[in-house]
N, CA, C and O atoms as a DFTB+ gen file, in Angstrom:
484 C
 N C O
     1  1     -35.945     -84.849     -30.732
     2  2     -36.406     -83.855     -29.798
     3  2     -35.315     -82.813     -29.538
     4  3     -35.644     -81.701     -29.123
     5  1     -33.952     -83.139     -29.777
     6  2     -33.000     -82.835     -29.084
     7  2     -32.760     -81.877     -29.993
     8  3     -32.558     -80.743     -29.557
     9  1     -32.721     -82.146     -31.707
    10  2     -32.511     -81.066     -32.807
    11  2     -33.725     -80.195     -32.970
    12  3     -33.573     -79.081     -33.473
    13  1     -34.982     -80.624     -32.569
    14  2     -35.983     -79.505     -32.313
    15  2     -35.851     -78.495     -31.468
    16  3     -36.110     -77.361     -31.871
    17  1     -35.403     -78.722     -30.075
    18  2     -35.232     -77.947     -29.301
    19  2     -33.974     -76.872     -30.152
    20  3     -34.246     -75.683     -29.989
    21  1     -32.922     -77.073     -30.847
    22  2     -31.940     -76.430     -31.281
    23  2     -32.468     -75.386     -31.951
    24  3     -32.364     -74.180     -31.727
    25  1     -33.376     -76.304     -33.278
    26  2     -33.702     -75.014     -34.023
    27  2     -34.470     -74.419     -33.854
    28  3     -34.699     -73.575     -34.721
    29  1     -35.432     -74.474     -32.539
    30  2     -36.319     -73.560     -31.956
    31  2     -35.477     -72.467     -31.348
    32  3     -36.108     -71.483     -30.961
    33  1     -34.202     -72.459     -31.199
    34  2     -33.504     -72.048     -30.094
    35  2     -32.458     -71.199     -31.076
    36  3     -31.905     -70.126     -30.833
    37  1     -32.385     -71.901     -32.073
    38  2     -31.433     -70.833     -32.849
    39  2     -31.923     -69.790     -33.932
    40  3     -31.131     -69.100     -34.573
    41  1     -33.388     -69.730     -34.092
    42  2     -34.596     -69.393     -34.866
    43  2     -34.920     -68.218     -33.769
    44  3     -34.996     -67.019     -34.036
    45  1     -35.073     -68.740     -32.643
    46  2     -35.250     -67.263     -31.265
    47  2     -34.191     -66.520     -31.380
    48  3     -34.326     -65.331     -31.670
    49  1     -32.571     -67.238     -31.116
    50  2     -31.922     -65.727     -30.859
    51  2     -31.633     -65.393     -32.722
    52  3     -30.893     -64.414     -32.822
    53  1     -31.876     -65.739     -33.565
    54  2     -31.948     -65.311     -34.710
    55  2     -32.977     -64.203     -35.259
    56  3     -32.624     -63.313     -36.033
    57  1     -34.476     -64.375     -34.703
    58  2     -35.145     -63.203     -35.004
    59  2     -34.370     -61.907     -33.864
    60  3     -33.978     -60.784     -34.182
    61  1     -34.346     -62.678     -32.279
    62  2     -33.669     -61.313     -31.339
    63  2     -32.383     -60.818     -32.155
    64  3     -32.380     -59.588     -32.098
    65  1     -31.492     -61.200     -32.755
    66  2     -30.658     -60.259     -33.400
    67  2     -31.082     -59.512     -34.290
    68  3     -30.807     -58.313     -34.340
    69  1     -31.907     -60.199     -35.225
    70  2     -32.814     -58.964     -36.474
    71  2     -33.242     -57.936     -35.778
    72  3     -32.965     -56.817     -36.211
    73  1     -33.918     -58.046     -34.694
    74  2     -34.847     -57.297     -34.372
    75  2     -33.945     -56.350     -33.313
    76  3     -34.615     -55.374     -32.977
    77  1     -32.535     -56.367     -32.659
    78  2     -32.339     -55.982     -31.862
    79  2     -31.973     -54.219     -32.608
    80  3     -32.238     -53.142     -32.073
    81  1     -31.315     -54.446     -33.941
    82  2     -30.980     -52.874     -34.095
    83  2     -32.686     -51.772     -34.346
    84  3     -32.863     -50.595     -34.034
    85  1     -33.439     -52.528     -34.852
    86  2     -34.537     -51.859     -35.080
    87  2     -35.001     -51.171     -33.778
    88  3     -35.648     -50.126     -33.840
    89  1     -34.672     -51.759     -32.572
    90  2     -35.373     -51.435     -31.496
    91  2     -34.330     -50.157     -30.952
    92  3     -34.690     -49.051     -30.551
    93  1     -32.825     -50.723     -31.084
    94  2     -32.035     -49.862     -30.949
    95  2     -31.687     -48.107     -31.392
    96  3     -31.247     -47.185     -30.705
    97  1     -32.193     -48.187     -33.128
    98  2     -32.507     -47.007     -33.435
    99  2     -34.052     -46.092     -32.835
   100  3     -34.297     -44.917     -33.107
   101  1     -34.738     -46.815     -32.166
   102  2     -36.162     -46.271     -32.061
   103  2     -35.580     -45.377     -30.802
   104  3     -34.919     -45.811     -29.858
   105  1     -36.108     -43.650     -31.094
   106  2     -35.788     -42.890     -30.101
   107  2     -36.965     -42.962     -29.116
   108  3     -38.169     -42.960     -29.374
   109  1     -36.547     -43.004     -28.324
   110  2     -37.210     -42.882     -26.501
   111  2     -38.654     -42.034     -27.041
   112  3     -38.414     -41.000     -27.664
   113  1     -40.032     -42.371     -26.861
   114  2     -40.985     -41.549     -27.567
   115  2     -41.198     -40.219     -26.467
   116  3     -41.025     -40.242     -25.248
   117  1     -41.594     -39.165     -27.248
   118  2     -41.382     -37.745     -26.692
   119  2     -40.230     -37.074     -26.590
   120  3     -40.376     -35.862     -26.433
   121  1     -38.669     -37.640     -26.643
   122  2     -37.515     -36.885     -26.293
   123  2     -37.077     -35.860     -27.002
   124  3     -36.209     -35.109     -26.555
   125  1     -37.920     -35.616     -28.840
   126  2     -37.258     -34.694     -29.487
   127  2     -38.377     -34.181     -29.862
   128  3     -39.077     -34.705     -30.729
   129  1     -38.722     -32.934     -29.161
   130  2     -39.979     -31.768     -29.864
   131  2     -39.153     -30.891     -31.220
   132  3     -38.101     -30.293     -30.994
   133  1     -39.727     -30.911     -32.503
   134  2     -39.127     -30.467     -33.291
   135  2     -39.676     -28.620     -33.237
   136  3     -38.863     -27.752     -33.554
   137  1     -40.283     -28.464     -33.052
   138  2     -41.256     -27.347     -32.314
   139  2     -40.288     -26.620     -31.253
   140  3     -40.056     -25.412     -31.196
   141  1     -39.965     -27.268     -30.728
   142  2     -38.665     -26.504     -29.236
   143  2     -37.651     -25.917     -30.141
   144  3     -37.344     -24.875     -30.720
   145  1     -37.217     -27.427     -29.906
   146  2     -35.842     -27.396     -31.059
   147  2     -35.484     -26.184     -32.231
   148  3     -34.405     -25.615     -32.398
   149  1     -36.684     -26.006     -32.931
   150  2     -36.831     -24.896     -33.848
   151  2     -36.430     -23.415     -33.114
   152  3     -35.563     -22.578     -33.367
   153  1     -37.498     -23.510     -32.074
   154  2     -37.798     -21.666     -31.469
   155  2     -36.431     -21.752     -30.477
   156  3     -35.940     -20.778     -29.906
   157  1     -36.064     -22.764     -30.424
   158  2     -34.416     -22.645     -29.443
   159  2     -33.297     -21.799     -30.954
   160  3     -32.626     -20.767     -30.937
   161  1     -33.432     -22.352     -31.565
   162  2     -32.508     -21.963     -33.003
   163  2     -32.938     -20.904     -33.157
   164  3     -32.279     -20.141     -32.450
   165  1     -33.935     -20.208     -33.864
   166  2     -34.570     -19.294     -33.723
   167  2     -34.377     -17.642     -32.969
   168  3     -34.403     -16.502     -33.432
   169  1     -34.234     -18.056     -31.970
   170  2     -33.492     -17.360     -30.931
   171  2     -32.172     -16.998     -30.887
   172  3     -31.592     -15.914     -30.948
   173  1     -31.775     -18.284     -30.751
   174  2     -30.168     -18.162     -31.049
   175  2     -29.845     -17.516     -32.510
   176  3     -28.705     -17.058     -32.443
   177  1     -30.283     -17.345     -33.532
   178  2     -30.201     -16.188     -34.699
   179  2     -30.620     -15.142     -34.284
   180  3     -29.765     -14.261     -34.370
   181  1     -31.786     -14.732     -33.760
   182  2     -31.911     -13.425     -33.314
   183  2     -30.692     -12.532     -32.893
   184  3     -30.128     -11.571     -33.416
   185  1     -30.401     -13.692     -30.999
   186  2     -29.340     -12.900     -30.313
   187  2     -27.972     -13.399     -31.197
   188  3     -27.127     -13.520     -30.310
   189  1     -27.358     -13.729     -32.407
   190  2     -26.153     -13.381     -33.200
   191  2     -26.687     -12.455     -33.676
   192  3     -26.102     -11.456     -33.260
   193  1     -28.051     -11.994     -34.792
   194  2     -28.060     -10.719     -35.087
   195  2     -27.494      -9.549     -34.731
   196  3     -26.677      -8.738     -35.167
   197  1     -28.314      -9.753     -33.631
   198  2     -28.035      -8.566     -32.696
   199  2     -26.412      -8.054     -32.294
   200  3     -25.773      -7.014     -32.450
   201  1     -26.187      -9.181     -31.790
   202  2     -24.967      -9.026     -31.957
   203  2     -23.902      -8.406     -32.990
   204  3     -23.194      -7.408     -32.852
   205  1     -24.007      -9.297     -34.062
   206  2     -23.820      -9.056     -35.435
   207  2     -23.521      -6.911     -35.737
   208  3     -22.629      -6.134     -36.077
   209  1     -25.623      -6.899     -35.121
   210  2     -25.620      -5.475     -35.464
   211  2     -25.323      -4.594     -34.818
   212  3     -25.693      -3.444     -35.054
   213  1     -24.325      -5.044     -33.511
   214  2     -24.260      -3.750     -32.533
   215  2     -25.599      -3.641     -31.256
   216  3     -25.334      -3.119     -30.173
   217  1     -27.164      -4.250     -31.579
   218  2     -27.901      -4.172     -30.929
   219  2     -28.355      -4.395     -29.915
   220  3     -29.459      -4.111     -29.452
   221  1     -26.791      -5.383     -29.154
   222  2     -26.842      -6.032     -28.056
   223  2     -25.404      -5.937     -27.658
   224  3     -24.454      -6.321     -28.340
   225  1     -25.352      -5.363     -26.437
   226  2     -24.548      -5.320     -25.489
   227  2     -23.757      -6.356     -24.877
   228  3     -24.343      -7.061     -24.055
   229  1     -22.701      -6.559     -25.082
   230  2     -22.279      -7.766     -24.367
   231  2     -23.187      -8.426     -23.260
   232  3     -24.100      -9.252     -23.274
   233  1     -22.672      -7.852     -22.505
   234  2     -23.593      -7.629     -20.688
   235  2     -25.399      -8.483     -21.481
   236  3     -25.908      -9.560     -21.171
   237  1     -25.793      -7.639     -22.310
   238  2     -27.158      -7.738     -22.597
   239  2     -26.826      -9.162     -23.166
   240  3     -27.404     -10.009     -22.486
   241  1     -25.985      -9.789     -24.330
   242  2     -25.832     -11.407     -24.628
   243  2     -25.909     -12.001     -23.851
   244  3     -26.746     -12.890     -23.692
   245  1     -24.710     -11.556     -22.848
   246  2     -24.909     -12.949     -21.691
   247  2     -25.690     -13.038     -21.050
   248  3     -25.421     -13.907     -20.221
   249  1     -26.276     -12.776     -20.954
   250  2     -27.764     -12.590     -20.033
   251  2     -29.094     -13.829     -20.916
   252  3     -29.707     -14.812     -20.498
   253  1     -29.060     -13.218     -22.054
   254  2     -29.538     -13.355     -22.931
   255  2     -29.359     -15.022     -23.397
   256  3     -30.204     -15.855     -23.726
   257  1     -27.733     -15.106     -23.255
   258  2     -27.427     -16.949     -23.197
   259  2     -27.585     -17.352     -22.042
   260  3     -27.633     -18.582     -22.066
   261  1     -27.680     -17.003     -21.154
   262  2     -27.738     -18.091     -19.860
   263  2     -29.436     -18.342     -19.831
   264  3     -29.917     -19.419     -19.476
   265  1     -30.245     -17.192     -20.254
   266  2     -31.956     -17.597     -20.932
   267  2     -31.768     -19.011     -21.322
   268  3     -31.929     -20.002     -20.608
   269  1     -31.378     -18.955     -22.642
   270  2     -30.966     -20.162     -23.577
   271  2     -31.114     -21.643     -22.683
   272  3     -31.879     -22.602     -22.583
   273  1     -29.432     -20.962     -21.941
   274  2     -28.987     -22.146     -21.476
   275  2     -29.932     -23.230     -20.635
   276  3     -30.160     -24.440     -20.617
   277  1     -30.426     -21.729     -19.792
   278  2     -31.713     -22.449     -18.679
   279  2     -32.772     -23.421     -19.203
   280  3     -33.058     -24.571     -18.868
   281  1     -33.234     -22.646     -20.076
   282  2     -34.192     -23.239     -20.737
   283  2     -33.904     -24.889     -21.335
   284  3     -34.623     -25.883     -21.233
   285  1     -32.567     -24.720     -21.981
   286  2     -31.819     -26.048     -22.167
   287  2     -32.231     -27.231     -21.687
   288  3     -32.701     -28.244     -22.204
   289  1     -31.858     -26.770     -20.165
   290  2     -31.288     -27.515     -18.861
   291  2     -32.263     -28.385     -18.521
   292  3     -32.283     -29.605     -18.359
   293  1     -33.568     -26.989     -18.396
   294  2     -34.604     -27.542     -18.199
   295  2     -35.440     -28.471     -19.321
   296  3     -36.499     -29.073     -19.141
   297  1     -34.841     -28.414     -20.212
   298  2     -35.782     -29.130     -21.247
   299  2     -34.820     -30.852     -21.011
   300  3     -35.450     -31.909     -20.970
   301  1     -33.554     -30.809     -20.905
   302  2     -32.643     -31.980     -20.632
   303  2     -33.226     -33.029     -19.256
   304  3     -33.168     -34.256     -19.334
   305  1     -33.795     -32.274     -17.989
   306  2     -34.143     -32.153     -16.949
   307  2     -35.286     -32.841     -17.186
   308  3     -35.455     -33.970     -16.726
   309  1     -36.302     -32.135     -18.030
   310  2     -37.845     -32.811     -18.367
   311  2     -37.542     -34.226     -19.235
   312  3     -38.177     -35.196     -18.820
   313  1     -37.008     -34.372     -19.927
   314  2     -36.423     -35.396     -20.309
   315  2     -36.216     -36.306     -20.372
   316  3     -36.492     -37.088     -21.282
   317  1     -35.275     -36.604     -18.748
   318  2     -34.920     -37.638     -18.206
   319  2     -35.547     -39.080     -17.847
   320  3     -35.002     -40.080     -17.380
   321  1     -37.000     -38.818     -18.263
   322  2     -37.756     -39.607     -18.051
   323  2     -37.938     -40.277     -19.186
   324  3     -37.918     -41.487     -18.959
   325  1     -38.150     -39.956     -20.595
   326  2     -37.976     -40.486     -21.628
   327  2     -39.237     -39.645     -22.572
   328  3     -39.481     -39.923     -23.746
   329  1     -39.868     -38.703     -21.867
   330  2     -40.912     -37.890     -22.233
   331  2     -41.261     -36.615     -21.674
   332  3     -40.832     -36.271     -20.573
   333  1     -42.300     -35.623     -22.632
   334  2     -42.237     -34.841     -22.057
   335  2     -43.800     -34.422     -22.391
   336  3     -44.290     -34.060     -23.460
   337  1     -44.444     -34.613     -21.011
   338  2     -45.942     -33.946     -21.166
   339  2     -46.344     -32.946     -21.614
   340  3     -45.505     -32.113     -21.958
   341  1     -47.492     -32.707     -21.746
   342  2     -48.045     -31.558     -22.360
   343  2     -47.872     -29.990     -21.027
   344  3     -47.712     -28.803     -21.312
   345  1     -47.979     -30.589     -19.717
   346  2     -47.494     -29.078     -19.102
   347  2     -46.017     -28.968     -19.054
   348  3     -45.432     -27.885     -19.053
   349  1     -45.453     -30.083     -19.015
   350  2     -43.889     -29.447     -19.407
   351  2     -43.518     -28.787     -20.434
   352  3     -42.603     -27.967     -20.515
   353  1     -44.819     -29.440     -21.874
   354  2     -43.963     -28.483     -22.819
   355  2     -44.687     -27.245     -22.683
   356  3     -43.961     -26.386     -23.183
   357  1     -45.511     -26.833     -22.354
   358  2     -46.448     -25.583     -22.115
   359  2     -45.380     -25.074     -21.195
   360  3     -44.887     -24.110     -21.781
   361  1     -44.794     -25.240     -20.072
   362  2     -43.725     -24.761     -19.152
   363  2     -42.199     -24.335     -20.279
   364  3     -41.555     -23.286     -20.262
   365  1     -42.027     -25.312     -20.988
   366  2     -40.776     -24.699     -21.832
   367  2     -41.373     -23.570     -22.723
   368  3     -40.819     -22.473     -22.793
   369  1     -42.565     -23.874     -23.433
   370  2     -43.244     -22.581     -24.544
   371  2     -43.124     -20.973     -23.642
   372  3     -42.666     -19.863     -23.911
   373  1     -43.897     -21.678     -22.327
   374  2     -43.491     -20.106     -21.835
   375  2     -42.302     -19.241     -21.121
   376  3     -42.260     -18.050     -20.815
   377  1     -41.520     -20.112     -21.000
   378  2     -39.964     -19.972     -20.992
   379  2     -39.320     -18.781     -22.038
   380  3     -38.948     -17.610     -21.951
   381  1     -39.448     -20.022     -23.258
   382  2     -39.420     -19.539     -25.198
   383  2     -39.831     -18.135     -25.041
   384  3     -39.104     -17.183     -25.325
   385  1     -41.335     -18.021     -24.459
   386  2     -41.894     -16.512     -24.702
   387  2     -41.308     -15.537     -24.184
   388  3     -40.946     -14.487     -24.715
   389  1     -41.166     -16.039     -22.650
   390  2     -39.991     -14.523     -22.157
   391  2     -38.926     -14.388     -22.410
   392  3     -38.401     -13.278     -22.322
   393  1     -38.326     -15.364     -22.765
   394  2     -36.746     -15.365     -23.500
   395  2     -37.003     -14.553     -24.757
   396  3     -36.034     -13.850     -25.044
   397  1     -38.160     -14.437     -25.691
   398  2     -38.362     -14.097     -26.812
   399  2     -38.516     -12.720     -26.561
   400  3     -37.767     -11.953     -27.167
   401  1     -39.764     -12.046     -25.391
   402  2     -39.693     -10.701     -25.148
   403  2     -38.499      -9.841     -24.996
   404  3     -38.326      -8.735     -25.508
   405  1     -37.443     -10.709     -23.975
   406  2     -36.561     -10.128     -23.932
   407  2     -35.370      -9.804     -24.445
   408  3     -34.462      -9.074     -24.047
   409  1     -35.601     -10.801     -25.870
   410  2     -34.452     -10.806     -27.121
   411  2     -35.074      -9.141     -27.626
   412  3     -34.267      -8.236     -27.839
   413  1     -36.227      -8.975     -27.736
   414  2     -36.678      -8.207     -28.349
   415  2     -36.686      -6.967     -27.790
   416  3     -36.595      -6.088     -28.648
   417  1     -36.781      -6.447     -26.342
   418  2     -36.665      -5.822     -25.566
   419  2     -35.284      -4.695     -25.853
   420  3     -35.051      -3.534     -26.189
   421  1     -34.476      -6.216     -25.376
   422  2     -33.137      -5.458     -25.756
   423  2     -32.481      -5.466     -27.093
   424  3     -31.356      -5.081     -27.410
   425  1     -33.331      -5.931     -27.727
   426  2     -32.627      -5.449     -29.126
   427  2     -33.255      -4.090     -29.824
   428  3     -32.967      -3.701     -30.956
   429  1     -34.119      -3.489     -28.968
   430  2     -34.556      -2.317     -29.341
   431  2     -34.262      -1.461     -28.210
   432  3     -34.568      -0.303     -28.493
   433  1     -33.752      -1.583     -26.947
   434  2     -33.171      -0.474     -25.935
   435  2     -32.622       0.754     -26.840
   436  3     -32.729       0.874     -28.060
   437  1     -31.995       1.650     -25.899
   438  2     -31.748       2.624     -26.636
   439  2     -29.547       2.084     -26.219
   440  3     -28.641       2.482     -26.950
   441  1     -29.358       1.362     -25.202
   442  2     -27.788       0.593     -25.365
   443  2     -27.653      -0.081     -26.741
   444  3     -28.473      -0.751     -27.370
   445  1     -26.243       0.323     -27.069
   446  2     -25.889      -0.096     -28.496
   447  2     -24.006      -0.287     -27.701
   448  3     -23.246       0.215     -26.872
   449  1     -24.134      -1.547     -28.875
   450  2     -22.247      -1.876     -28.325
   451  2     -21.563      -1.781     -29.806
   452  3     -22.230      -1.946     -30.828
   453  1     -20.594      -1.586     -29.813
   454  2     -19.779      -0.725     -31.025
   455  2     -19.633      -2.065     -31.792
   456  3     -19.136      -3.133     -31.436
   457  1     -20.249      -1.664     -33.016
   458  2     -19.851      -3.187     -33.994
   459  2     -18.093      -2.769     -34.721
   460  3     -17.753      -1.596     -34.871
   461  1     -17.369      -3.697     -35.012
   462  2     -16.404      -3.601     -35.304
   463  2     -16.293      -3.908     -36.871
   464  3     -16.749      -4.845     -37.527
   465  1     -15.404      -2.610     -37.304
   466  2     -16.031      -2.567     -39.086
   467  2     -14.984      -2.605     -39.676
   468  3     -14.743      -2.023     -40.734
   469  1     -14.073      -3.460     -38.906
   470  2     -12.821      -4.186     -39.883
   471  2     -11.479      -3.001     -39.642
   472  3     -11.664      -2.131     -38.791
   473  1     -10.343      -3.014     -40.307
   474  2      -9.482      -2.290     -40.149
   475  2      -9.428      -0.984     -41.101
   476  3      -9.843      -0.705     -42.226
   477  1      -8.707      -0.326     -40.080
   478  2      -8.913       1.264     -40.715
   479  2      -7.888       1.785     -42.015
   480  3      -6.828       1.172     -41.888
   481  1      -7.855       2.344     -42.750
   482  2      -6.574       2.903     -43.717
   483  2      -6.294       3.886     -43.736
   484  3      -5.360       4.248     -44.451
């Protein structure tokens, strides 16, 4: 009875170790919208463009990153729970959108910041 009980017992924490990394890699369900994730990147190429091209104003970037950032925050924020519903992500999409108008906004103003075109001879 006494060696039954053992290998019942060493057969349990033997599958719980197999099984413990499998569970370990499984991400929290909902925590990574690949969809966000994308139009966050997305963005962030735009405003380097812009940059890049002169088409954005310092003043106008930072503005422009703290968008970003917010949006971030708030997506870190929604999160915390281990998911993220369908009006939260509808709440970040329309975030995305005005952050998006206003990449676009000011990358067509008529403010331009001096791109720097290397050294002179």
């Amino acid at each position: 009875m006494k060696s039954l009980f053992r290998l019942a017992f060493i057969l349990g924490v033997g599958i719980f170790v197999a099984a413990a990394p499998a569970f370990a890699q499984a991400p929290a369900s909902g925590t990574t919208d690949p969809g966000i994730q994308k139009r966050m990147q997305n963005q962030e190429q735009r405003i380097d463009q812009g940059v890049q091209s002169g088409a954005l104003t310092p003043r106008e970037t930072g503005k422009l990153e703290a968008d970003q950032a917010r949006i971030q925050q708030t997506e870190e924020r929604m999160k915390s729970d281990g998911n993220l519903t369908g009006q939260e992500r509808q709440k970040l999409n329309n975030m995305q959108d005005r952050t998006s108008d206003r990449i676009y906004q000011q990358k067509h103003d008529r403010q331009r910041a001096p791109v720097n075109q290397g050294p002179k001879n």
